[in-house]
N, C-alpha and C positions, 0 to 999 in steps of 0.2 A: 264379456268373458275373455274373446282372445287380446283386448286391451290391457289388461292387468293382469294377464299372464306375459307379456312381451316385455311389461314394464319392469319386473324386479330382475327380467334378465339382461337387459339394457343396463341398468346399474351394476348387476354381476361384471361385464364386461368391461364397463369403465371403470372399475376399483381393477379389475387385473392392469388392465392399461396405464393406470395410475402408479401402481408396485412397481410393473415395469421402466416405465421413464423416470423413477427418482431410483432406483437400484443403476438405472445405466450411468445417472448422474452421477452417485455416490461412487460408482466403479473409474469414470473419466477424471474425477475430484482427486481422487489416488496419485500420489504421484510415484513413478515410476523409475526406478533406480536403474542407476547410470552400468552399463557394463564397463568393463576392463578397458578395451579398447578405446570407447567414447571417453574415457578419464584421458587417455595417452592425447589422443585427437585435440582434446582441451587443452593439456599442459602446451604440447605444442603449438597451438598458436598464441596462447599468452606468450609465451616465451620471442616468439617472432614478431609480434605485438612492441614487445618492450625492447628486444633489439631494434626495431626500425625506430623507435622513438628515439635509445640515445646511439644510432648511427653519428649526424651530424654534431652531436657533443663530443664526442669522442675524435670525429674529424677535424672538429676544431682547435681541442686540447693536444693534438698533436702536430698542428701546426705554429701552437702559441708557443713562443721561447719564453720562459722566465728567470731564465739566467743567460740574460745578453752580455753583461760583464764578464763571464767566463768564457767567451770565445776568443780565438786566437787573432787578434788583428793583423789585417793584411794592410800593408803600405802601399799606399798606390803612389805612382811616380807618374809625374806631371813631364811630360818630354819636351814643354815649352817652359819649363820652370829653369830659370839664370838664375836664378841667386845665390849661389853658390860659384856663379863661373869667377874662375882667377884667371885667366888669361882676357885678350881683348885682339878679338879678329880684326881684321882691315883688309877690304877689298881693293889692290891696287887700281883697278879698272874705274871706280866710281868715287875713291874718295883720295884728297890730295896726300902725296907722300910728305914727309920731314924732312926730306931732305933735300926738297928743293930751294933753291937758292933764295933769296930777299929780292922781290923788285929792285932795292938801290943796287944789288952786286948784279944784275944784270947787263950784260955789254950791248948796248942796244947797236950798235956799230955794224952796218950792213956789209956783207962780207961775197954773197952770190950774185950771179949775174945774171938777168932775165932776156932771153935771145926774141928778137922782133916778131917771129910767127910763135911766138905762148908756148912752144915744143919744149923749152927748158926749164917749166917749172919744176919744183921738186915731185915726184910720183907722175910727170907727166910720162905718159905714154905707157906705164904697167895698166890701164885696165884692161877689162876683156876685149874691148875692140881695139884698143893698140892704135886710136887716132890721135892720143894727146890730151883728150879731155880729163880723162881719170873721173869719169864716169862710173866708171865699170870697177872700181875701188870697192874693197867692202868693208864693214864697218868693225869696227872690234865686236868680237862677242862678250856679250853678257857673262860676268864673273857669278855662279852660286856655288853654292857648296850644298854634301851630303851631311844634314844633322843628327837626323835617325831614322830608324824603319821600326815603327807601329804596324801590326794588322797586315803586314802584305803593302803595306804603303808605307813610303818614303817622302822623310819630313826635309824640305832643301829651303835655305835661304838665300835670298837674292838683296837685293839696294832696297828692296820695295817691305819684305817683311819675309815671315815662314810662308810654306807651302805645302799642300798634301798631294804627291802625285800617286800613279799609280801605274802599271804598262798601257803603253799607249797614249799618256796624258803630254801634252806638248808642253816643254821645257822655256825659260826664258832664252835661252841663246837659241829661238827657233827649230830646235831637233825635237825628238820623241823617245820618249824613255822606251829602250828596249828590253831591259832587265833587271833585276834586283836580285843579287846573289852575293854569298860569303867565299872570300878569299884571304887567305893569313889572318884568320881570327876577325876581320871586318868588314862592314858592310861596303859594296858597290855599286855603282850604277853602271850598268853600259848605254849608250844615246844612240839616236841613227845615226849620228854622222862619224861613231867608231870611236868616240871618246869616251873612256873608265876613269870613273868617277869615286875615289873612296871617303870613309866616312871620315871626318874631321869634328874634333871635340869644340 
């Protein structure tokens, strides 16, 4: 008796249970409209989405030139460039002058006279020690010239080729550039040993 009464209320139970879990489904199934703000939220990150994509196109297209032909060309000058030079330098110090005489016009005909202790050669006894030997003689300096000043440095020529110094950089006639500065429209140089140097075409 109490077995078949328990039993139609057991399936009572499970048919509620049943409504219930497919009504919950059918309600989670629903789907659920977007508010106001959530649409905003949305646009906004599409929008920030597709900026960061064409970020780097955009960085690129503005670095691309495609009209190279319409810029303005700049001439660059070559400060080692002669070809143009009309004149022609000569350093007396290293290369021979024109106007010395032909070996045949030379009077080879001995004219001075050398005294028994060597004291009367020519330049005897101006060196620094004043013994006679002319030891103490010094040698001619080295002839360059100022070509131009590039960058804070000055471009000098000597026997040997250009040069790029700069303050402080030591000079072929053994001194040290002291300066580089403009006087009467041109370049100069000051040296340690007090010689101004201007620039020469």
């Amino acid at each position: 008796m109490m077995t078949g009464f328990r039993k139609p209320k057991e399936d009572k139970n499970l048919t509620r249970l049943t409504a219930a879990v497919s009504a919950a489904a059918r309600k989670e199934g629903m789907k659920k409209p977007l508010s106001k703000g959530d649409r905003y939220l949305m646009i906004a990150v599409i929008a920030l989405a597709a900026g960061s994509a064409l970020l780097p196109i955009v960085t690129y297209l503005q670095r691309v030139d495609f009209n190279p032909a319409n810029k303005a060309e700049r001439k660059i000058i070559d400060p080692l460039d002669r070809s143009e030079q009309k004149t022609v330098r000569r350093f007396p110090s290293f290369r021979p002058s024109e106007q010395v005489a032909p070996a045949s016009e030379v009077d080879k005909t001995m004219t001075g006279s050398v005294m028994s202790n060597g004291k009367g050669l020519p330049g005897a006894g101006k060196g620094e020690g004043g013994d006679g030997d002319g030891r103490g003689q010094p040698f001619p300096k080295p002839v360059f010239a100022l070509r131009d000043v590039v960058g804070g440095m000055a471009m000098i020529e000597d026997a040997s080729g250009y040069w790029f110094v700069e303050k402080g950089s030591l000079l072929p006639d053994g001194s040290r550039l002291v300066s580089i500065g403009r006087s009467a429209g041109t370049w100069q140089l000051t040296t340690s040993s007090g010689d101004v140097i201007d620039m020469r075409r």
